[in-house]
NULUMNU-631190 format. One line per 2 residues: their letters; for each residue x, y, z of C-alpha. Coordinates in nm, 3 decimals. Layout:
N
a) X,Y,Z | ...
//
This chain:
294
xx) 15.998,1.394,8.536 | 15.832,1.734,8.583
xx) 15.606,1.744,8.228 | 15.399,2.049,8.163
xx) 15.228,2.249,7.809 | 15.392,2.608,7.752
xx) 15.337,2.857,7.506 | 14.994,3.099,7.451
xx) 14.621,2.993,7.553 | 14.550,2.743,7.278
xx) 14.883,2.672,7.131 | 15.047,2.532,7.423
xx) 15.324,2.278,7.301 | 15.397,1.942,7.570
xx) 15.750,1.999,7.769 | 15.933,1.874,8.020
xx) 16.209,1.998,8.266 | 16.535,1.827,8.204
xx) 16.787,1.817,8.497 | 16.956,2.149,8.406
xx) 16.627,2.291,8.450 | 16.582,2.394,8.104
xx) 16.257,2.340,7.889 | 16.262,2.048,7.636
xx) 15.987,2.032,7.362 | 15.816,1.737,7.408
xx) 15.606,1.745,7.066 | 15.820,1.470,6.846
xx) 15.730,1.219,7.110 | 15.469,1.290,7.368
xx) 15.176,1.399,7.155 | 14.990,1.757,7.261
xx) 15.035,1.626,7.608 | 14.727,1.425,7.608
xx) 14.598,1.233,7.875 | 14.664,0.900,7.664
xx) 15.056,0.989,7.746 | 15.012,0.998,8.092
xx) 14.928,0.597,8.066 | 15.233,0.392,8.222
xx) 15.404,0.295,7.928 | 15.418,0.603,7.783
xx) 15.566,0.747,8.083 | 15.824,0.510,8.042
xx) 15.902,0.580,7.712 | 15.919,0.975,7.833
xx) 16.189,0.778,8.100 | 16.403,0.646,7.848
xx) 16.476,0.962,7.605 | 16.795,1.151,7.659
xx) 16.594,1.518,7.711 | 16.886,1.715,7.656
xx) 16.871,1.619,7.274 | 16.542,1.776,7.233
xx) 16.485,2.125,7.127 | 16.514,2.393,7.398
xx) 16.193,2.611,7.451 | 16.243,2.959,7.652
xx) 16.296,2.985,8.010 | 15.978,3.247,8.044
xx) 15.699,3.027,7.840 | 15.380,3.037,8.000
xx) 15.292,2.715,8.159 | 14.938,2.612,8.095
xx) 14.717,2.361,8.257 | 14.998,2.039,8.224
xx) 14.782,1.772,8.042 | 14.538,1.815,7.805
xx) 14.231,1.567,7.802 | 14.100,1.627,8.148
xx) 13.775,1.433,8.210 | 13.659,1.554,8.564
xx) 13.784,1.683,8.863 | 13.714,1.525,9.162
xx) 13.760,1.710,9.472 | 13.778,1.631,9.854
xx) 13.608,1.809,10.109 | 13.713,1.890,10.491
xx) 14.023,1.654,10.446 | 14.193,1.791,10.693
xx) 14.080,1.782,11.070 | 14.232,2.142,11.171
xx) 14.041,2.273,10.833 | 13.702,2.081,10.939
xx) 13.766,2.262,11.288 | 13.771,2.621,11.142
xx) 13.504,2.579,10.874 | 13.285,2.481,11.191
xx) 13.209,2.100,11.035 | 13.247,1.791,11.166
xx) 13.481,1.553,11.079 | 13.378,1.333,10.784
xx) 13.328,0.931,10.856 | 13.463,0.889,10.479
xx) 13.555,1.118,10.191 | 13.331,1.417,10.100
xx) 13.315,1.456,9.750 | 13.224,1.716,9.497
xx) 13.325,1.812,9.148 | 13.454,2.118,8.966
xx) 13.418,2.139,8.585 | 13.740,2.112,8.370
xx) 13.651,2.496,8.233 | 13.756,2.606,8.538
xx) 14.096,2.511,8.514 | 14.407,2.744,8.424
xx) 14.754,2.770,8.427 | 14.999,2.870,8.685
xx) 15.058,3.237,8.608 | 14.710,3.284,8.460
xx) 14.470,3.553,8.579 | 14.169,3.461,8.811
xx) 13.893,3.658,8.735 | 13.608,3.679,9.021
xx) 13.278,3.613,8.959 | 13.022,3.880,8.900
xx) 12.907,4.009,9.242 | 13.166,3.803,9.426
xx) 13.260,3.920,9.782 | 13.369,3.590,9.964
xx) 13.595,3.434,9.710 | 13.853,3.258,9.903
xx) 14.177,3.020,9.840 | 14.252,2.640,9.928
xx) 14.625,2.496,9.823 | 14.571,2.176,9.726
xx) 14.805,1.830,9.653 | 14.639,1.751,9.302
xx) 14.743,1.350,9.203 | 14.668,1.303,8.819
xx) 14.521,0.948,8.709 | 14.717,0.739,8.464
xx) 14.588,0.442,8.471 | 14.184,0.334,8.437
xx) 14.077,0.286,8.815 | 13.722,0.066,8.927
xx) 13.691,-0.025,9.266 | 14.064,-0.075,9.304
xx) 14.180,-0.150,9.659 | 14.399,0.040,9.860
xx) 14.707,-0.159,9.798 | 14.655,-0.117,9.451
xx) 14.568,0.255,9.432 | 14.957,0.440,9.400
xx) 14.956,0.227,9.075 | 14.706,0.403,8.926
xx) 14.831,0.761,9.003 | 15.067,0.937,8.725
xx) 15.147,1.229,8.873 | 15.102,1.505,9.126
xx) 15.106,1.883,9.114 | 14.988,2.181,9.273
xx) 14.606,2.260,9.258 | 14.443,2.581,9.399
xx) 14.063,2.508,9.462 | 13.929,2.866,9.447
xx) 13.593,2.888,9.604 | 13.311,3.155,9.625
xx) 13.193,3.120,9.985 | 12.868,3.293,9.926
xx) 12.778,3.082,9.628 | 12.899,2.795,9.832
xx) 12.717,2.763,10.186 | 12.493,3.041,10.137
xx) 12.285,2.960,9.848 | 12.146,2.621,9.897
xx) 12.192,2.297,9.706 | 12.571,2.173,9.628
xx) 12.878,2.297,9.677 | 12.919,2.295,9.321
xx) 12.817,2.638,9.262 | 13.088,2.821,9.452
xx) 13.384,2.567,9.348 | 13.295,2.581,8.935
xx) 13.311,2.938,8.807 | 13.585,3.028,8.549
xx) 13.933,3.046,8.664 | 13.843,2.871,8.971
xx) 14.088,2.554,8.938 | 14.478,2.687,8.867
xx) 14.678,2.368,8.820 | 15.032,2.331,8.777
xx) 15.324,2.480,8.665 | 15.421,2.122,8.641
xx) 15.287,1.721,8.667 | 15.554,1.567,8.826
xx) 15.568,1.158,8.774 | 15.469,0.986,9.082
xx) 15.818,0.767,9.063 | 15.979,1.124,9.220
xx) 15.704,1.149,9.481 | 15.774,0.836,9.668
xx) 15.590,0.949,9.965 | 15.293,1.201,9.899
xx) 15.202,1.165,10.220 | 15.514,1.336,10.333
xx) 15.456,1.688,10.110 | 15.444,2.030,10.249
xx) 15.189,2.296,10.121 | 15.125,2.678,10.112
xx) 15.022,3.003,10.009 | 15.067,3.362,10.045
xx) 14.826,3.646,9.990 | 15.005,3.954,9.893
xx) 15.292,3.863,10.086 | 15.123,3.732,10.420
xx) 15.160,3.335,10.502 | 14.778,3.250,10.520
xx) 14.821,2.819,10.463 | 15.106,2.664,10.595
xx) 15.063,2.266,10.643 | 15.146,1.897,10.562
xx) 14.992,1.639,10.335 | 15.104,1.409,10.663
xx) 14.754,1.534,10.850 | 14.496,1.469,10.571
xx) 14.197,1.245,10.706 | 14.218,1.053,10.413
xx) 14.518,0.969,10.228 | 14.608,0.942,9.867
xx) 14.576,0.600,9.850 | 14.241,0.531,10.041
xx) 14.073,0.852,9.817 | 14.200,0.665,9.492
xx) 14.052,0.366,9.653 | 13.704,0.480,9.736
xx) 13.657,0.771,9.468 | 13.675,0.436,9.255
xx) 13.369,0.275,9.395 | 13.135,0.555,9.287
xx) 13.320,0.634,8.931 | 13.602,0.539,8.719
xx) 13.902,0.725,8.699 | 14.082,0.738,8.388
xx) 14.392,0.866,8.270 | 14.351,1.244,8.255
xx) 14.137,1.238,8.603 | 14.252,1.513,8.860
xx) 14.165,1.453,9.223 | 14.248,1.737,9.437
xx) 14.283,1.616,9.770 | 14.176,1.912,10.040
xx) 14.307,2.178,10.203 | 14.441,2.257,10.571
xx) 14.341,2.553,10.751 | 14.421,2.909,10.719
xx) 14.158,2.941,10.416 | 13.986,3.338,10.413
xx) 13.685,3.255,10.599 | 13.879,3.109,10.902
xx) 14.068,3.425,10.958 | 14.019,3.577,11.291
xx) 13.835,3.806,11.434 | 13.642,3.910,11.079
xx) 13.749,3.677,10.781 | 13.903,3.775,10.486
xx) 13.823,3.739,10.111 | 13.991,3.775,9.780
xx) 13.977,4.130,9.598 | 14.126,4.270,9.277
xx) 14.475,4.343,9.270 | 14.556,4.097,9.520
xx) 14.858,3.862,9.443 | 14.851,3.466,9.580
xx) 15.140,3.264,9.591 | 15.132,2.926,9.655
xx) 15.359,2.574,9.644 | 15.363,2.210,9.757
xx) 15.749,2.070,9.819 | 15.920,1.947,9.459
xx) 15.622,2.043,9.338 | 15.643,2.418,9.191
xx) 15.473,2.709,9.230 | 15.173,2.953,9.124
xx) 15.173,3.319,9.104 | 14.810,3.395,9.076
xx) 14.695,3.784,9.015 | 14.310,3.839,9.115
xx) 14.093,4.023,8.834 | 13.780,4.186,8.829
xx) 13.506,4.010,8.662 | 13.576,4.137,8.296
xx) 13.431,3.886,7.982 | 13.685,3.949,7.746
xx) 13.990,3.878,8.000 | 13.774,3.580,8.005
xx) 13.742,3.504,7.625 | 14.120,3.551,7.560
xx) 14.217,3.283,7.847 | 13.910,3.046,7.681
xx) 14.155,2.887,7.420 | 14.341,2.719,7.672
xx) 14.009,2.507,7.699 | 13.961,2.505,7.331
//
């Protein structure tokens, strides 16, 4: 199933994409699209309904974030050997880990708005998988049963903020507008093999990222596995999983950073699509997107 929230910042209704392609509303029997539903047996419950009964929605509705109830977001570091290579890093022994706060996270189509000041804010298509099941120190074996879902996550970054003013990466990964996910969670039953997806993304129409979930250092299932011996993952949880090269500050000679008015485009196979327009820093662009976090 491909489930997602449409509809205005703050009054986004729960959805999902029958096999026509239209949008069903999902509100009689899924909730606000809560991270409760995302728990196995309400997924199969989702499984089971005929969605062609349910009410159409329009073919244009803004797609929001696809879940509400997001607890963290876990990110991965240097997961990919060719990206470790171009940032200048070494390889990591085991997963690097780092967190972005859930008010950075926006829809699709949403506007990202730069940071006050920024001048190395940079892009990172990401395979996001979406916890549905509570996960502690769950072995690798067991660690595709815990996933939901997957979907397309873009892990902005501001580069400056990030390596060049000490402490954690934190700083340059968190600021507002800085985690698009979506258009769409799809269930993990149509993802058989995420290790088998391929990702990538466009700045105003030039192929920057163009790579395979196949070469990650760490799969899905060992970073389930081990993000689970330092915290629990509950339903709701996003992990995004890394990035493979061809991020702004590997371009060649001089790299290259995100400015206003620049378009990003970006995809993972059966996964959708964003379409991302960059914005100056402006507050009240800002305070009419905050709903969607409300």
């Amino acid at each position: 199933m491909r489930l997602l929230r449409v509809g205005p910042p703050g009054h986004e209704v729960p959805a999902a994409m029958d096999a026509g392609g239209a949008l069903r509303d999902l509100s009689a029997v899924w909730g606000m699209g809560g991270a409760r539903g995302l728990q196995p047996q309400a997924l199969d419950r989702l499984r089971s309904l005929d969605l062609s009964s349910l009410p159409a929605l329009p073919a244009d509705s803004r797609p929001g974030v696809p879940w509400s109830g997001c607890g963290k977001i876990v990110c991965v570091g240097l997961n990919y050997a060719d990206h470790a290579a171009e940032a200048g890093l070494p390889l990591p022994a085991e997963p690097v880990l780092f967190s972005k706060p859930t008010s950075a996270m926006i829809g699709a189509r949403d506007a990202v708005v730069l940071p006050q000041g920024s001048l190395k804010s940079d892009w990172e298509v990401e395979l996001g998988v979406v916890i549905g099941r509570k996960a502690r120190y769950v072995t690798k074996d067991q660690a595709l049963d815990h996933v939901a879902g997957y979907c397309v996550v873009n892990d902005l970054s501001e580069r400056e903020y990030q390596l060049e003013r000490g402490g954690t990466w934190d700083k340059g990964k968190g600021c507002d507008t800085f985690a698009p996910v979506g258009p769409w969670l799809v269930t993990a039953d149509e993802v058989p093999q995420p290790q088998a997806l391929g990702l990538w993304l466009d700045v105003n129409g030039r192929r920057f990222q163009n790579g395979t979930t196949s070469t990650m250092v760490f799969g899905v299932a060992e970073l389930v596995s081990a993000i689970s011996r330092y915290m629990t993952l509950y339903p709701g949880d996003l992990i995004s999983t890394g990035t493979p090269p061809g991020v702004g500050m590997g371009v060649k000679p001089q790299a290259m950073y995100l400015r206003p008015g620049d378009e990003m485009r970006l995809g993972i196979d059966g996964l959708g699509e964003q379409h991302l327009r960059v914005h100056a820093w402006d507050a009240a662009l800002l305070d009419s997107m905050a709903q969607e976090r409300s």
